[in-house]
N, C-alpha and C positions, 0 to 999 in steps of 0.2 A: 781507416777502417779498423774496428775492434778483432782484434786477436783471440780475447779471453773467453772463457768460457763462463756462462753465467746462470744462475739460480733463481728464478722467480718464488720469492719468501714470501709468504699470509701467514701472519700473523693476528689470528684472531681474537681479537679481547671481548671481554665485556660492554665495552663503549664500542667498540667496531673494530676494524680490520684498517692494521700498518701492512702496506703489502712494499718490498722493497726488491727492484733487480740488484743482486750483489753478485760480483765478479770472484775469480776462484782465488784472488790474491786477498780477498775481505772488503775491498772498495764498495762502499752502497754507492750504484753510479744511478738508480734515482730511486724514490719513493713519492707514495701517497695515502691520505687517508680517506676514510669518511666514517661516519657516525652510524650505530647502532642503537635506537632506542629499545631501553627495558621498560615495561607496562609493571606497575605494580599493582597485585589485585587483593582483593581480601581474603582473610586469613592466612597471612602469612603465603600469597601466590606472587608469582613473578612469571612476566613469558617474554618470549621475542618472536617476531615476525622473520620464518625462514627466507621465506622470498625478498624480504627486505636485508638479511643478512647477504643470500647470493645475491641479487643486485648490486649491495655496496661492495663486495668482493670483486665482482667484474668491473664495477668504474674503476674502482682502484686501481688494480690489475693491469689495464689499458690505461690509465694515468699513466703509470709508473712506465710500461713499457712505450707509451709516445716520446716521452718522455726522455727516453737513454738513447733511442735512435738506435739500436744496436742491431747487426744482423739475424734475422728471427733462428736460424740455424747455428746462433753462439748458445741460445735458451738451451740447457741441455734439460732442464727439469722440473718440476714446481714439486714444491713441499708447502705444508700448513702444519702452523701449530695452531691453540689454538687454549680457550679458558677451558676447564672439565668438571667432575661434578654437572653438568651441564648434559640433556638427554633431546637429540631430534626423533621420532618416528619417523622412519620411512617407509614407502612403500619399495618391492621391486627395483624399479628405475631410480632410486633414489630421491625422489623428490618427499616433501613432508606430508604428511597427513596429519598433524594439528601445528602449533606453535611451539617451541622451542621451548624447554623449561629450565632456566639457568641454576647455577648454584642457587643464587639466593634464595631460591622456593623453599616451601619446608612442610606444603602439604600431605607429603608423604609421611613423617613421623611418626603416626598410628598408626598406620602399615609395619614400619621396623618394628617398634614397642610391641604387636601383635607376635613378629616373626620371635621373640626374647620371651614374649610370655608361652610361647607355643613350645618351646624347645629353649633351654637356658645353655644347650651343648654350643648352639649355633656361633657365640662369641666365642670357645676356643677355637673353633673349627676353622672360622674367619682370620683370628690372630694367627693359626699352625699354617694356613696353607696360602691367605692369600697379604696378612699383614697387614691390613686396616680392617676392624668388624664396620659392619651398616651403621651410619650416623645416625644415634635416637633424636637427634636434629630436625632430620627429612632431609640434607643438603648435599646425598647422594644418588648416583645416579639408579640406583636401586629401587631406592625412595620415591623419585620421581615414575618412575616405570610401573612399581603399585600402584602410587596412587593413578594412574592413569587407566590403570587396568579396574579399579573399583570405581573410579567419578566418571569414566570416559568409554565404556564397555564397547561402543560400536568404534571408534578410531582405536580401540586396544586390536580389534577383533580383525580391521584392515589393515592394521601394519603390519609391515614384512621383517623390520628390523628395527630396535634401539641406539641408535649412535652418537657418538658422541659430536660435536661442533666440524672438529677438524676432519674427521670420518664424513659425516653432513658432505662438509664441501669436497670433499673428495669424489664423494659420489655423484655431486653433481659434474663435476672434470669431466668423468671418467665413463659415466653409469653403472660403475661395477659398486654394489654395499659389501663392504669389509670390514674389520678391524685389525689389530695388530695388540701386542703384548701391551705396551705402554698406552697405549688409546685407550683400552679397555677394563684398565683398572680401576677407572670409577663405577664399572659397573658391580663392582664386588665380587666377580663370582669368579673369578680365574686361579690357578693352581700358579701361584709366581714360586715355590720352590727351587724349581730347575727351569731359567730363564731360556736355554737352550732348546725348552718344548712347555710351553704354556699351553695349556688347556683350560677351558670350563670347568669345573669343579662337580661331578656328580654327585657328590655328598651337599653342598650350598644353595646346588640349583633343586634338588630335593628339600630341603629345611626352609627356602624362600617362597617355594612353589612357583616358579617363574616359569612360562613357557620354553625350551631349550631351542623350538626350534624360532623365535623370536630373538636369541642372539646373533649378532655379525659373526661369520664367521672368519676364526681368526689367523691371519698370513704374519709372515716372519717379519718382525721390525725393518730389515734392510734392503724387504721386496719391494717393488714396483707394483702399485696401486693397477696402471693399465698404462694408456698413451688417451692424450684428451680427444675428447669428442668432436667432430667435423666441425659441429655448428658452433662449440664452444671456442677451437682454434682456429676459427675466420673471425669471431667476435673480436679475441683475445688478438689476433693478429700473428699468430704462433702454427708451426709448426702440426700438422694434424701427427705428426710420427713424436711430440713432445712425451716425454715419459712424467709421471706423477710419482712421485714418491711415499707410501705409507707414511702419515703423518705420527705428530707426540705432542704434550702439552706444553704450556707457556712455561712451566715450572720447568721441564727437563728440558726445552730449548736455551732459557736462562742459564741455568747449570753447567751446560756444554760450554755454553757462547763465553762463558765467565772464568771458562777451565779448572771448575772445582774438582777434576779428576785428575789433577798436578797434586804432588804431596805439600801438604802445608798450606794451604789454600781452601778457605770458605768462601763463600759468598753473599753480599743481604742485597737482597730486592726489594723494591719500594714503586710499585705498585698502586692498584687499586688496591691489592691487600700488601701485606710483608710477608716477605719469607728465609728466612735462612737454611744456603743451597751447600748440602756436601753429596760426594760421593761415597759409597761403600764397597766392599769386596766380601756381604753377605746378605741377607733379609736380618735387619735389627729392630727393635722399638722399645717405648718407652714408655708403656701406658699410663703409668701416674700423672709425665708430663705432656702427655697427649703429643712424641715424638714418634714418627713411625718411618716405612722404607718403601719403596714403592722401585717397578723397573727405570733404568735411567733413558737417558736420550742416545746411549753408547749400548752397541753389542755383550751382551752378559755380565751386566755392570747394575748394581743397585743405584739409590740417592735416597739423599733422607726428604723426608717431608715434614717441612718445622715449619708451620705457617701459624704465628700469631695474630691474625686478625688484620683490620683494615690499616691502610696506610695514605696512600694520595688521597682516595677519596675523601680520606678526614677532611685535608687540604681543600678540595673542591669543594665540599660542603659550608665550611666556614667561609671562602670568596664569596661564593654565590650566593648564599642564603643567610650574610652578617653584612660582607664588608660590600657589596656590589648587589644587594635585594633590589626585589621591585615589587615594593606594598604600601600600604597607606602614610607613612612617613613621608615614603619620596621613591624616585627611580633614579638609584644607583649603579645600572647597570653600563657596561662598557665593551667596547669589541672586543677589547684584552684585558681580560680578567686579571691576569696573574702576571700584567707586562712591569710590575714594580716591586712583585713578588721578594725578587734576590735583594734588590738592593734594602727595601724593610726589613727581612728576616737579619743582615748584613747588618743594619746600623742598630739593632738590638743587641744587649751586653749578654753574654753567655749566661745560664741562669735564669734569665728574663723577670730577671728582678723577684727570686724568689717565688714565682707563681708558675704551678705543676699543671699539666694538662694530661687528664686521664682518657688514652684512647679508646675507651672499650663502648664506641658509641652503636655499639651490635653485638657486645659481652663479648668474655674471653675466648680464643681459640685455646692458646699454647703460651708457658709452660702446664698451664692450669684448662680446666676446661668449663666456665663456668656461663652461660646463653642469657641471667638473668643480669650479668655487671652492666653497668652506663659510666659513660665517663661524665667528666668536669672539668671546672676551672679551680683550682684548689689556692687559697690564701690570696684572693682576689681584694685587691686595696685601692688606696687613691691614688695609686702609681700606676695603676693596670690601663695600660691602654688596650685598641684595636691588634697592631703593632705589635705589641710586646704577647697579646695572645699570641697571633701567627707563628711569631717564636717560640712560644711555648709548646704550640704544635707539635713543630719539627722536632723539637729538646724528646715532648711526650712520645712520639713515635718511635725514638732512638732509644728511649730506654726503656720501651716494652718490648724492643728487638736484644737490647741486653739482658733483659730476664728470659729470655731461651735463650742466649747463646751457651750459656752451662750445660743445660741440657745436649743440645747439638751436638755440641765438641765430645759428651760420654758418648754417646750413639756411636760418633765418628771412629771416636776412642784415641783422638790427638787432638792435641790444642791448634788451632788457627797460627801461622804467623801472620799472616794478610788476609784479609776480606776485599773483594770486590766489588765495586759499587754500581747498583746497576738499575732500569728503571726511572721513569721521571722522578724519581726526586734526586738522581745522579747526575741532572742538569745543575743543579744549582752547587756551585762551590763552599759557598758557608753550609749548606747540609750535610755536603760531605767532609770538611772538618768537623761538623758536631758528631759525625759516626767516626771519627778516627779517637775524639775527643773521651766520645761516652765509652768505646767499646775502651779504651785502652791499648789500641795496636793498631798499626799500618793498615791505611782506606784508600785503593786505589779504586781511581774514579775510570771509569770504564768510556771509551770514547762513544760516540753517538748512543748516549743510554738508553734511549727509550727503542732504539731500534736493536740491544742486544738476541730481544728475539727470536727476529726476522732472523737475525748474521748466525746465532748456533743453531736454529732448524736447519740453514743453507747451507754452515760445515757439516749438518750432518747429512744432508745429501751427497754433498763433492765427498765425503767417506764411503758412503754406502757406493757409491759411483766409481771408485775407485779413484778418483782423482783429487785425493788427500789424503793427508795421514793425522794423525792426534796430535805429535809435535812441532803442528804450525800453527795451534792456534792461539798462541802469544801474536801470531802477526797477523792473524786472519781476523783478531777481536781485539786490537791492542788498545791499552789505557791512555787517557789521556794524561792525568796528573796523580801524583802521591801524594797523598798525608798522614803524615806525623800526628802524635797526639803529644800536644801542650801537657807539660806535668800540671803544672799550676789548672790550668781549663779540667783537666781530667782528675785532678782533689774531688774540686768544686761541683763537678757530675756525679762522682762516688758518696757525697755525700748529698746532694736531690735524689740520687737513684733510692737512698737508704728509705726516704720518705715517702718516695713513688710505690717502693713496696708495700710498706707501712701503709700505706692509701689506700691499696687495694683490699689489703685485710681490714682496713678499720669499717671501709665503708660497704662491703660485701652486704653481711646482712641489711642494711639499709636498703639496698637495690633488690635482695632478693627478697621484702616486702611487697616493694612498692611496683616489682614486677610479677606477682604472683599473685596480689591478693586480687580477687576477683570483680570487687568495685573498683580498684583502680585501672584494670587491665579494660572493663569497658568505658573508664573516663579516657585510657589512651586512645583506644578505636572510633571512640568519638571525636574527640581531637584529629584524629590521624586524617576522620574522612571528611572533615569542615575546610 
């Protein structure tokens, strides 16, 4: 019979919900997942299916806990993290009143541009109090929340609340709709100066015009959400006295789980996008290189938010839709996509023979901020295989994570000795020498990566619970392996990273033709919707 005390993690992504029971010592004693489809719609819309999000949350949920067999009265808690930028409408009871509107979306964009031509103050106001202005993108949660309020006037008009994913499932737990400091940062409008008492921002929610009384309102990071719901905890198999945890993002669950709040310690994530994870001890930013700070997954604690753009998903797109398609050629598909993944990327030579792969196949985030770049395959020859692409992938990804890591480290205001490696591509061992390789310094590879997650939401429960502390979580998230970076392998990077840069400038204007000019932009949409 189990002793330990255990943490039920959701972990919410974009693709669906890792949900894992981990015990207070760091052991994931089980997990499961399942799939979340995103709908892509036109002009630049994206949704997801709520009910199909809490669905796959509960099988998971009860996977996980059939699963570990553990006494339901070990569960001391459940926490979610979860993706952001990302907006449910709720009613009341929590439940949704339209579909889910993910980062991706960006219908909201004339709405920001609207709030900037209406008042030009509104960008310092944003930078002084809350540390990111509204993305003229649309792919905040701001953004989303306009345009819903101008395309969707009768669901604007019944909704009780905007929340975010991990808020969403909480409130279904729970029935209680909240938010908290860190949950609510996407929504732009909070006063993050003194972490200690965040509020709504009376000046932001005036210059945006937002309803105020349409925000969550906002409880302390380290409170208790509620205790779940009857019907919920006979489903779940748990405890009706189970307490929930005020949730935080995937970004500052990573962050925790990876201990970037140790001195000398960064972190890169690899993901459906990338990101490079530090801790701070103010509100910093960078806006040339589009670095900013945001609250952390820790008590009165900032983090930087350095996300340059996509990362696995590059991966997933080139499996599926090059090397594993299924179109008029032939049907290349297979149960396991990516089961020969390691060993190809592996038997490819560092370099991959001279051919650069540009990942900006959604334009730049960070250090730069540019929506119109595309990426490519650069000096493509009759050496170029399938193969030797894949590699260049990974090569591509590592060294658009080295062009923010400069940036980073000034925000930080200390150089890295070690980065942590974390996220699917932390599975693979030749990935993580190419980031020991490219970055020039010590890449510890994080054990169970794809579930780092789940493991720093969960310490941040057993903290807020009182039943941990900060310096155990070397043991509570420990690394699997160390790497070195090859002097000779890391020449050889430093000079493709020279030409990587050089790529992006030479071929900027090109993309920002061929994505602006307006007969082409409807040959895309035509293409896009055949």
């Amino acid at each position: 019979m189990s002793t330990s005390t255990h943490i039920l993690a959701i972990d919410l992504g974009t693709s669906g919900p890792k949900v894992a029971l981990v015990a207070d010592d760091g052991r994931l004693v089980s997990r499961a997942v399942r799939p979340v489809r995103t709908r892509q719609l036109p002009g630049n819309g994206a949704e997801q299916d709520p009910d199909e999000i809490w669905s796959a949350v509960v099988e998971a949920a009860r996977e996980a806990l059939h699963a570990a067999e553990v006494p339901p009265d070990t569960v001391r808690g459940v926490i979610c993290d979860s993706h952001y930028f990302s907006l449910v409408p709720v009613d009341a009871s929590g439940h949704a009143t339209m579909p889910c509107i993910p980062w991706l979306d960006q219908r909201g964009a004339p709405h920001v541009q609207a709030i900037y031509d209406r008042g030009p103050e509104a960008f310092l106001r944003w930078l002084e109090v809350h540390g990111l202005p509204s993305l003229p993108t649309g792919n905040d949660s701001l953004a989303h929340m306009l345009w819903i309020r101008e395309a969707c006037p009768e669901v604007y008009e019944r909704t009780h609340a905007f929340v975010e994913p991990m808020d969403y499932v909480n409130a279904r737990l729970t029935g209680h709709v909240c938010a908290n400091a860190r949950t609510a940062f996407p929504l732009v409008l909070t006063d993050n100066r003194d972490l200690s008492n965040v509020q709504y921002d009376d000046e932001l929610v005036r210059l945006t015009g937002v309803d105020r009384e349409k925000l969550p309102p906002l409880v302390p990071p380290g409170e208790r959400v509620g205790k779940l719901l009857p019907d919920v905890a006979e489903t779940l198999g748990l405890s009706p006295s189970t307490e929930v945890f005020s949730g935080l993002n995937d970004t500052q669950a990573v962050a925790v789980g990876a201990g970037t709040f140790l001195p000398g310690r960064g972190g890169v994530n690899v993901g459906t996008t990338t990101q490079l994870l530090a801790h701070l001890d103010g509100m910093r930013s960078d806006l040339e290189r589009s670095i900013l700070s945001m609250p952390s997954g820790l008590p009165d604690r900032y983090m930087v938010l350095g996300e340059n753009g996509l990362g696995g998903k590059l991966l997933e797109h080139f499996v599926l839709n090059v090397v594993h398609s299924t179109d008029a050629f032939a049907d290349h598909s297979t149960e396991d996509a990516y089961a020969q993944l390691e060993q190809v990327i592996a038997a490819e030579p560092p370099g991959s023979g001279g051919l650069l792969f540009l990942p900006w196949l959604g334009g730049v985030q960070a250090p730069v901020t540019d929506p119109h770049m595309r990426g490519a395959f650069l000096n493509f020859s009759f050496d170029t295989t399938r193969t030797r692409m894949m590699r260049a992938i990974v090569e591509g990804i590592a060294f658009n994570m080295r062009w923010l890591l400069p940036a980073v480290e000034e925000v930080h205001g200390h150089a890295f000795e070690e980065l942590r490696f974390s996220g699917g591509g932390a599975v693979s061992d030749t990935w993580s020498q190419v980031m020991a390789d490219v970055f020039g310094r010590p890449v510890l590879q994080v054990a169970d990566p794809r579930y780092l997650n789940a493991k720093g939401a969960a310490f941040v429960a057993l903290v807020q619970a009182g039943l941990s502390d900060l310096d155990r979580i070397d043991g509570f998230c420990p690394t699997r392996r160390a790497y070195e970076p090859d002097p000779a392998r890391s020449d050889l990077y430093a000079r493709l990273f020279e030409q990587f840069v050089k790529a992006y400038e030479q071929n900027r204007p090109i993309c920002e033709t061929l994505n602006s000019d307006p007969a082409l932009a409807a040959l895309r949409a035509e293409a896009a919707s055949s």
